[in-house]
C-alpha positions in Angstrom: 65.9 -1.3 -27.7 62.4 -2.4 -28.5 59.3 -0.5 -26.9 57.9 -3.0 -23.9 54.4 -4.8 -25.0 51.6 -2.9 -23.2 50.3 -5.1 -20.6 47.5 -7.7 -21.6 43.6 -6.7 -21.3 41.6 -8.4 -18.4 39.1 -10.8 -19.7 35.3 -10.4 -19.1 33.3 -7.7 -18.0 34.8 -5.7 -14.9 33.7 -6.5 -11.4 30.6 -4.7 -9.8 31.5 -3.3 -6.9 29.1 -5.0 -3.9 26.8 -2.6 -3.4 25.9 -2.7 -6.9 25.6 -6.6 -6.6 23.4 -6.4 -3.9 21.6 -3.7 -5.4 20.3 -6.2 -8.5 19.8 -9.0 -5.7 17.5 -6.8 -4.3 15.9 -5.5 -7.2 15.6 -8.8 -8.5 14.2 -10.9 -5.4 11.8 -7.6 -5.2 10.6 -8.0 -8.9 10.1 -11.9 -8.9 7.8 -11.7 -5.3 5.9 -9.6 -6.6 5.4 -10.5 -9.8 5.4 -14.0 -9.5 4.5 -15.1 -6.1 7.1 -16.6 -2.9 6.9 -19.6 -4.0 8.9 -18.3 -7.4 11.3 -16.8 -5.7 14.4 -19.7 -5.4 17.8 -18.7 -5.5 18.6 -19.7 -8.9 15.5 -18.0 -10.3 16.7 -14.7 -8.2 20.6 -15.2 -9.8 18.4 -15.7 -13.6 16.5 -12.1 -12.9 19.5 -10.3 -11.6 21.9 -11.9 -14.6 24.7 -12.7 -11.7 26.0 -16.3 -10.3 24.1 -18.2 -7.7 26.8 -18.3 -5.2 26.7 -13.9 -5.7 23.1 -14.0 -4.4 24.2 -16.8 -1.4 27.1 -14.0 -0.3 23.5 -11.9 0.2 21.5 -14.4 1.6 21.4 -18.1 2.6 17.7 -18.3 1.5 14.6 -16.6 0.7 13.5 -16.1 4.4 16.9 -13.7 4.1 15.9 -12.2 0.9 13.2 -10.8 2.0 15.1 -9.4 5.1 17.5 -8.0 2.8 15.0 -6.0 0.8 13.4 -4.9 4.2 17.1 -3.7 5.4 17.3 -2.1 2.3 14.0 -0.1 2.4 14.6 0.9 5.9 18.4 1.9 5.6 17.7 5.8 5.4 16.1 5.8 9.1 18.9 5.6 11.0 20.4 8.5 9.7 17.3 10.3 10.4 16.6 9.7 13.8 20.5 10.7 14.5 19.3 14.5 14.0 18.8 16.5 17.3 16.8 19.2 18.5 17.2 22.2 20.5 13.7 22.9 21.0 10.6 21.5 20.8 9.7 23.3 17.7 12.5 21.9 16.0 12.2 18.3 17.6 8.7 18.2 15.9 10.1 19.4 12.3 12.6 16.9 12.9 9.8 13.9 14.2 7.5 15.2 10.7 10.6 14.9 8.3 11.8 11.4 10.1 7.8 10.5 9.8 7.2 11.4 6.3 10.4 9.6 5.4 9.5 6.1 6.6 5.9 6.4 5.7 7.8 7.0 1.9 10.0 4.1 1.9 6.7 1.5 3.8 3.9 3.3 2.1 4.8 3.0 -1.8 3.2 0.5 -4.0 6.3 -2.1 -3.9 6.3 -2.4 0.2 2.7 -2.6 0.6 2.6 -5.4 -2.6 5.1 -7.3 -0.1 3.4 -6.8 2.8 -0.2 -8.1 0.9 2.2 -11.1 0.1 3.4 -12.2 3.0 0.0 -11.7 5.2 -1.2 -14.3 3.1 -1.3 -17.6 4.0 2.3 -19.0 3.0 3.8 -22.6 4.2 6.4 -20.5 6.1 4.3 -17.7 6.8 5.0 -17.2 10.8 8.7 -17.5 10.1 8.4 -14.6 7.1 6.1 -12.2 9.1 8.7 -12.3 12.1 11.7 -11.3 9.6 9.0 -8.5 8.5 8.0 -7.4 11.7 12.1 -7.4 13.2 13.8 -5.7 9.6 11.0 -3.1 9.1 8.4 -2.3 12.1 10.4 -3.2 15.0 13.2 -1.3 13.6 11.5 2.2 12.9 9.9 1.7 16.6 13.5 1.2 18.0 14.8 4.3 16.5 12.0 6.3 16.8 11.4 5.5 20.9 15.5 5.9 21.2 14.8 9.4 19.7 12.0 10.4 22.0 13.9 9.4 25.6 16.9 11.3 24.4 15.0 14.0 24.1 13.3 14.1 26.6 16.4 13.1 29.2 17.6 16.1 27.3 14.5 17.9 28.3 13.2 18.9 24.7 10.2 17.1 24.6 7.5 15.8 27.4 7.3 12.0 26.7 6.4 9.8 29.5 7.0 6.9 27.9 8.9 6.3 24.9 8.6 2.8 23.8 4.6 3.5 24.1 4.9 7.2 22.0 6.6 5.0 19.3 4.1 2.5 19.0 1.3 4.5 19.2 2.9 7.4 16.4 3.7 4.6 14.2 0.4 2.7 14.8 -1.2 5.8 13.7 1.4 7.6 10.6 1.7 4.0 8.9 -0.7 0.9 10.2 -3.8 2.3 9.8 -3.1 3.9 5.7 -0.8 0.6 5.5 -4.6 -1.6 6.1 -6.1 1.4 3.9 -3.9 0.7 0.9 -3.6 -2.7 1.3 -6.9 -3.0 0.7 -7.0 -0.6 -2.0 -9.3 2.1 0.1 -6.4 4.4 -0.7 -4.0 4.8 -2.6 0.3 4.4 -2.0 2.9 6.8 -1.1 3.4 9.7 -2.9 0.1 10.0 -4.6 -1.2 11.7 -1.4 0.0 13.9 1.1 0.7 12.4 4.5 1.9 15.6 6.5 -0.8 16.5 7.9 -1.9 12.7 9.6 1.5 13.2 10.8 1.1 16.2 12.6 -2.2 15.4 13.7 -0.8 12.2 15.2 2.2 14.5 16.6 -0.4 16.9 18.6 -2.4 14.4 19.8 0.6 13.0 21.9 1.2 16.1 22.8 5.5 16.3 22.3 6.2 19.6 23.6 8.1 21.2 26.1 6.5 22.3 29.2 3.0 20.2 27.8 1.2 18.2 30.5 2.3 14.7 30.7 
């Protein structure tokens, strides 16, 4: 009896799996915004840069309000998982704040983030629309997890945090806006050429997180 034929070879390259897709969308959208401008980055020229079909970077995004919400998303996917640590103590709550700190102001601060973020405060035909995907993808959502962080702390007892929404905003205001203004105006320059540690403990013991400290 004759061996069987071995079955036939699939045609074309093999499928990326969809993280890897969205990985060159990203990378892609990412390169052409801030290399060439908003105005550059379409949808087709996005597919071109990232060597993939149109209709994979539509499964992404509808358009390039979204594209630039999916970079965000992608920047800031790390800070859940960081803010889902908890602390026994306030010693270890404030390791834990530093390390969640240092991590954002890593992913925001870098040359790439603060390039976008020159881009879109410029004055762009769809600029109040952009700056609102910017502010919900990447500030409102470290200020989220960070004040949800704080009040179960300090429902737990941990820390001494009057108000958490406020701590947030004023931590973040002072770890990342003010060296995100420095570097965008090139008065310094971006994450990791410079160590940011010790701005965010200094910003840490002003608010005073600790156990037992007056509110």
């Amino acid at each position: 009896m004759p061996p069987s034929a071995p079955p036939p070879r699939p045609r074309g390259r093999p499928a990326l799996p969809e993280e890897d897709l969205r990985g060159k969308v990203v990378q892609a959208a990412t390169q052409i915004l801030l290399s060439q401008g908003y105005a550059a980055a379409t949808m087709e020229a996005v597919a071109r840069q990232a060597n993939v079909a149109k209709k994979t970077v539509y499964r992404f995004a509808a358009n390039r309000e979204e594209l630039i919400a999916l970079i965000l998303r992608d920047w800031t996917a790390p800070f859940p998982l960081a803010f889902e640590a908890e602390a026994a103590d306030a010693g270890a709550a404030l390791r834990v704040l530093e390390d969640s700190l240092i991590l954002i102001a890593g992913r925001v601060l870098t040359a790439e983030a603060v390039g976008l973020f020159r881009l879109l405060v410029n004055d762009l035909p769809e600029r109040e629309a952009v700056l609102e995907i910017y502010t919900a993808a990447g500030i409102d959502r470290s200020r989220a997890l960070l004040a949800g962080w704080l009040s179960r702390h300090r429902a737990r007892g941990v820390i001494t945090c009057p108000d958490p929404a406020l701590a947030a905003d004023l931590i973040l205001s002072m770890v990342i806006a003010e060296p995100l203004r420095q570097i965008a105006i090139r008065l310094t320059p971006p994450q990791p050429e410079w160590d940011i540690r010790p701005r965010v403990q200094a910003a840490l013991s002003l608010l005073r997180l600790t156990a037992g400290a007056a509110p």
